[in-house]
N, C-alpha and C positions, 0 to 999 in steps of 0.2 A: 479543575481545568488545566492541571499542570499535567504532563508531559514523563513519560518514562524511557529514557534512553537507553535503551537495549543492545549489546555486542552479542551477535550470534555467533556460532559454533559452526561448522560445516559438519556436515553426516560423516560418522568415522568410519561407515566402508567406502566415503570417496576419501577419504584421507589414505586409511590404506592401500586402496587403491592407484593414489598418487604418489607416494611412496616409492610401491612397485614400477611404475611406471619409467622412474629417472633412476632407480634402483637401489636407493636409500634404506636402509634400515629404519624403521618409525622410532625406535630409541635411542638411535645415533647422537653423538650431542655435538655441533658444528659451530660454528662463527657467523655469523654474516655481518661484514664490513660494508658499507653503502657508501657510492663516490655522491658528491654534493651534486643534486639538479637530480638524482633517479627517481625523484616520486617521494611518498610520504613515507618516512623515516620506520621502522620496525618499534614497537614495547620496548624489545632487547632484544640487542646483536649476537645473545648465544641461549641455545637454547636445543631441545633436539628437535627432529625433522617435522614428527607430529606434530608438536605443537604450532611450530610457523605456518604449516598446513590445516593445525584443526582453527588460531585462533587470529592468527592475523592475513593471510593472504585468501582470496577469494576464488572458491574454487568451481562456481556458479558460473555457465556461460553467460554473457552479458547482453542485454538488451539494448546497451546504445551503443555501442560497436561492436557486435557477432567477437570480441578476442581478436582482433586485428591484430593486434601487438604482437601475440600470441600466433597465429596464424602465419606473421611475416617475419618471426625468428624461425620457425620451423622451415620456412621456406630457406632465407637465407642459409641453415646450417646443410642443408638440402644441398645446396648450392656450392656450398666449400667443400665439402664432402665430395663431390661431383668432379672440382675442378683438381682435388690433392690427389682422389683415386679412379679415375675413370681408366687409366691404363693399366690395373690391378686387379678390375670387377669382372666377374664373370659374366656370360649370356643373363643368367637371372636374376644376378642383382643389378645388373645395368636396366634391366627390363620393368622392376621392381624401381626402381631409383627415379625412371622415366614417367612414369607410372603417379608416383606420389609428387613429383615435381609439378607435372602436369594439373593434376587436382589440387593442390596446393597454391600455383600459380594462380588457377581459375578462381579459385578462394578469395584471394587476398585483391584481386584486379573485380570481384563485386562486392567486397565488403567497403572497398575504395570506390565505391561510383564510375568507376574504370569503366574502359571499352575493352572487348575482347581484340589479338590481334588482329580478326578479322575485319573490325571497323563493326561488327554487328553490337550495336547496343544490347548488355543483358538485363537481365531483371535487374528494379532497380536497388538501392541498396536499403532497404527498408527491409524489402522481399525476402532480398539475400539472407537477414540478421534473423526474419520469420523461419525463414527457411532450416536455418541453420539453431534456429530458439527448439521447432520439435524435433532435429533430427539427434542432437548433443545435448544433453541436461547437463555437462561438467565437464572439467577440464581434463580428467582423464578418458573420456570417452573419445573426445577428444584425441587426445594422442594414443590410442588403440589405434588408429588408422591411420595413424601417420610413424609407423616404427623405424622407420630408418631415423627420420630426425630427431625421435625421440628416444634413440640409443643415444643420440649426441647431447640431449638437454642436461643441462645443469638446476642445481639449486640457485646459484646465483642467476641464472637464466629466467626463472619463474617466480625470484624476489623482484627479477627489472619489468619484467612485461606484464605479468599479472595484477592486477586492481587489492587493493589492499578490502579486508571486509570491512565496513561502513553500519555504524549502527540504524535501528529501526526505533520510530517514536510512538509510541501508545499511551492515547489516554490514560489516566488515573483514573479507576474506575472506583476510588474510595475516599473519606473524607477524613483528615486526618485527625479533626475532631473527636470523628467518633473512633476512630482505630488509628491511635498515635502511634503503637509500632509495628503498622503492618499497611504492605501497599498490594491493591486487589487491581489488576487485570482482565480487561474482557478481550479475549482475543481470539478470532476464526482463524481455524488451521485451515490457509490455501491449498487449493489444489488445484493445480489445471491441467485437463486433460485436451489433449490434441487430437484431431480429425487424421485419418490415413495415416496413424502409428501408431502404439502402445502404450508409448512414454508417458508418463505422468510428474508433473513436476510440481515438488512440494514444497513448499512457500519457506526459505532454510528459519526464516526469525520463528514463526509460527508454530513449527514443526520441532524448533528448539525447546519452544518454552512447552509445549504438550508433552517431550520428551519428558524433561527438566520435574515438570510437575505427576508425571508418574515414578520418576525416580526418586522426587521430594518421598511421594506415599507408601514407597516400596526402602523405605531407608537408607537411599544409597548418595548419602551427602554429596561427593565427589561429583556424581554424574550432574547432582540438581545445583551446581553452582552456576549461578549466571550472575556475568557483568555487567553490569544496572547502575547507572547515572537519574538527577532530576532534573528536569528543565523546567522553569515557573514561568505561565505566563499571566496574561491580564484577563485571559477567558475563567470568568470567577461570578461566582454567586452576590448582588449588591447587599451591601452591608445594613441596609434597612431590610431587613426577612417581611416584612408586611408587604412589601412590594409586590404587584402580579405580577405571575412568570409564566411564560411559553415557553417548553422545551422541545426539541424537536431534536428525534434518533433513532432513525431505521438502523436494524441490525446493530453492530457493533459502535456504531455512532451514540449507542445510550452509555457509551463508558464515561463520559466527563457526567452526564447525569444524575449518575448511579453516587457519585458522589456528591453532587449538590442535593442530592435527598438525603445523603447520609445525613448529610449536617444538617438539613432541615426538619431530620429526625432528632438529631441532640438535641438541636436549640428548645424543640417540641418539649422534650424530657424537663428542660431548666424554665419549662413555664414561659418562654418567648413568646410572642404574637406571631403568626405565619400569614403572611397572604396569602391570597388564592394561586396556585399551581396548576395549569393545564398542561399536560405530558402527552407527546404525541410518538408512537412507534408501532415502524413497519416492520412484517418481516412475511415469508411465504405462505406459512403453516401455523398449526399451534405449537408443532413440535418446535419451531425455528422461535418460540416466543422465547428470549433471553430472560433469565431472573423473574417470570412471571407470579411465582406466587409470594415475590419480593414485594415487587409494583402490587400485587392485587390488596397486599396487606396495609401497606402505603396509603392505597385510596382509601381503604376499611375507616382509619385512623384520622384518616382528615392529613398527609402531608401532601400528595397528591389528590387534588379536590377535584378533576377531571383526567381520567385514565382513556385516551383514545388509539386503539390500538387496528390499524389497518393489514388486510391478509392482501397477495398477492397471488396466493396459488390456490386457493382454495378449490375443494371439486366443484364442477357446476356453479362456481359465482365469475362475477367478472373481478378482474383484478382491479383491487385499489391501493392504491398508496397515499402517504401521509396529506399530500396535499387535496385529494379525494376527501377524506377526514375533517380538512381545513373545513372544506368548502363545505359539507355538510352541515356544522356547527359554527358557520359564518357568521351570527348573532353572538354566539356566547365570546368566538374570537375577537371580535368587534367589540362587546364589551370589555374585554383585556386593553387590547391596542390601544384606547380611545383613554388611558388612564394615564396620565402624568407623569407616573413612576412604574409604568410596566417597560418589563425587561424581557425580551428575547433570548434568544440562544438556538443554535443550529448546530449541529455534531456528522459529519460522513460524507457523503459523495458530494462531488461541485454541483452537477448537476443536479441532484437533487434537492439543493439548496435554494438554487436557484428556480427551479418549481415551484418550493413552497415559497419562496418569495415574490414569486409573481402573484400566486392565490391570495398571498395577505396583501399585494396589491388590490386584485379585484375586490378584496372584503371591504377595505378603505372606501373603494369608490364607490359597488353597487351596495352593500348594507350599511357603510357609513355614509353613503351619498356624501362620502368628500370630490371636489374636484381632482383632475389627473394631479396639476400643482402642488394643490394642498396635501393630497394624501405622497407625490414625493417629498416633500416639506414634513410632512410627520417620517418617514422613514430616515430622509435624512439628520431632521433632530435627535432622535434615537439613537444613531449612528454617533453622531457629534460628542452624546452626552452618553456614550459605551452603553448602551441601552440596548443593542442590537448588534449582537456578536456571532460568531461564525469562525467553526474549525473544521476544517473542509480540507478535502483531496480531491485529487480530478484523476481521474481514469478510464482512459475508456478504451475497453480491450479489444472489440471488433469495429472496425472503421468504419465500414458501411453502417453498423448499426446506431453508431455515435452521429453520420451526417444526416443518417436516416431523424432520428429523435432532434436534431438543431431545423432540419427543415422541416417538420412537422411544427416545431414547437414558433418558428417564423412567421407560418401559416396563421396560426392560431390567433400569436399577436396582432397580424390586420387583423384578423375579423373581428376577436376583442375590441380593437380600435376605432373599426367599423360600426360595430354596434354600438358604441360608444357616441360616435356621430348622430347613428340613430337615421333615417330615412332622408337621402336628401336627391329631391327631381331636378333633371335640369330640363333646361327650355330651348 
């Protein structure tokens, strides 16, 4: 259940290309001094150009402010530049100057929630940061279109405005029991593509470590280092293994699993007792089945005693997901739940989480025929007694489709509720 904290890299043709950009040499070796209050401090204050570029500044446009900072030095140097030589510039770069002022200006007055001069309200700034998420994947792209001000940027200029890179957490998908000097990873290389452009943006942690790990098998030490920290938490396997356990982990949400099997394959080896295991994981396809002939051997073996794996894509079926699955084997879950020392776990989307834990609600009430009460009073004891754990993220990438799925799922709940009540006339 522990936590791998990861330092990504930036892709080294946007480094180079950032480089070029403010026109630095990538092997130069400089200083950088920081006044106190500019943001989070550098590794170290000398170093050359690449490096502050590949390992500590973020070179990714930003999703919660479109590079505003960034956007509103460009304008600014725009602006000095403007007022020191306007009586010096010729027709075409006065034209040129106007030109990028203007779009620059409009930039930074919607990335700001701004009104335009005219008083017309523009898109709002959500829009704007969408807007500007497919048009730019990076911050040299970025200043390709803005060249006047970015003849004038500096190093120290893109040490103050720019966002420092920020690590990423991934499950331990290994148990250190069984592999003391080795930490295993399950991780999707992101990729998202955008409607009405070409760009494709690749998820930088993701795309680091798939790097990393073909440069591991191809020899090239150098490339395959990566900066890896642990974080421990309390999401962890109970320390009586006879215990029953529910796991629950579509797609890559099986990495903290992967390792509470591990160890429930050691303990197996040293003659321990195992309770019962039921494993629940979704994914589209067969091809998208993570570790499958891992999990099938598992169940072979007796460490997984219930392997329920639901498809989403399949041809010609309808799609099911995990909580599909619940509700199928609503008896056998029900005899889990109903046990003293069963222990839960939940791994991946919020949402999704939250699915399956409405269904092990309904399981409670309509196959355990507990009341609403009783059967929150069994979740909540669960809870109380870390019985019932949860590592979750919330994401939701198309907004329509996020309020679409919350007002369906609202729906649901009256009629669940409904029926619940069960038939009542009035007079």
């Amino acid at each position: 259940g522990d936590h791998a904290k990861v330092m990504p890299s930036n892709f080294p043709a946007t480094v180079t290309a950032m480089c070029k950009s403010i026109g630095l040499a990538p092997d130069q070796w400089v200083e950088v001094k920081m006044k106190q209050g500019m943001g989070r401090q550098l590794t170290t204050p000398v170093g050359r150009v690449q490096d502050f570029f590949t390992f500590e500044i973020d070179l990714a446009t930003q999703d919660s402010d479109g590079n505003l900072p960034l956007f509103q030095r460009l304008l600014d140097l725009d602006r000095e530049f403007e007022m020191a030589q306007s009586q010096n510039l010729d027709t075409e770069m006065k034209t040129a100057l106007k030109y990028e002022l203007f779009r620059l200006e409009t930039m930074v007055e919607e990335l700001s929630g701004q009104v335009t001069k005219g008083g017309e309200l523009k898109a709002s700034k959500k829009e704007a940061i969408s807007a500007l998420m497919k048009k730019y994947l990076d911050v040299p792209s970025i200043l390709s279109e803005h060249p006047i001000a970015t003849s004038k940027l500096t190093l120290a200029d893109c040490v103050e405005v720019l966002p420092r890179l920020k690590p990423r957490y991934y499950s331990i998908a290994s148990a250190c029991e069984l592999h003391p000097d080795r930490l295993q990873l399950t991780v999707g290389v992101l990729t998202v593509k955008y409607k009405q452009t070409p760009n494709v943006r690749l998820g930088m942690c993701s795309s680091f470590l798939a790097g990393s790990t073909v440069s591991a098998e191809s020899g090239n030490p150098a490339s395959a280092f990566v900066r890896m920290g642990v974080n421990t938490s309390s999401f962890r396997l109970p320390t009586d293994l006879s215990s029953p356990v529910i796991m629950v982990g579509p797609g890559t949400g099986i990495s903290p699993m992967l390792g509470f099997l591990q160890a429930r394959e050691k303990a197996m080896s040293e003659g321990r007792q195992l309770g019962p295991c039921m494993v629940f994981f979704g994914c589209r396809t067969e091809a998208d089945f993570l570790h499958r002939e891992q999990m099938r051997e598992w169940e072979k073996v007796g460490i997984i005693t219930s392997l329920q794996v639901a498809f989403s894509r399949l041809p010609d079926q309808p799609k099911e997901y995990v909580q599909h699955r619940i509700s199928k084997i609503g008896g056998e879950v029900w005899d889990f739940l109903k046990h003293e020392k069963c222990h839960y776990y939940v791994c991946g989307d919020s949402n999704m989480a939250e699915d399956v834990y409405e269904e092990l609600f309904r399981t409670a009430t309509l196959v355990g025929s507990l009341s609403h009460k009783d059967a929150w009073d069994l979740f909540r004891k669960m809870k109380e007694e870390h019985r019932f754990q949860n590592d979750t993220w919330g994401i939701v990438s198309d907004r329509e489709e996020g309020l679409a799925r919350q007002a369906e799922k609202k729906f649901n709940q009256a009629a669940n509720w409904l029926s619940d009540l069960g038939e009542v006339s009035l007079s």
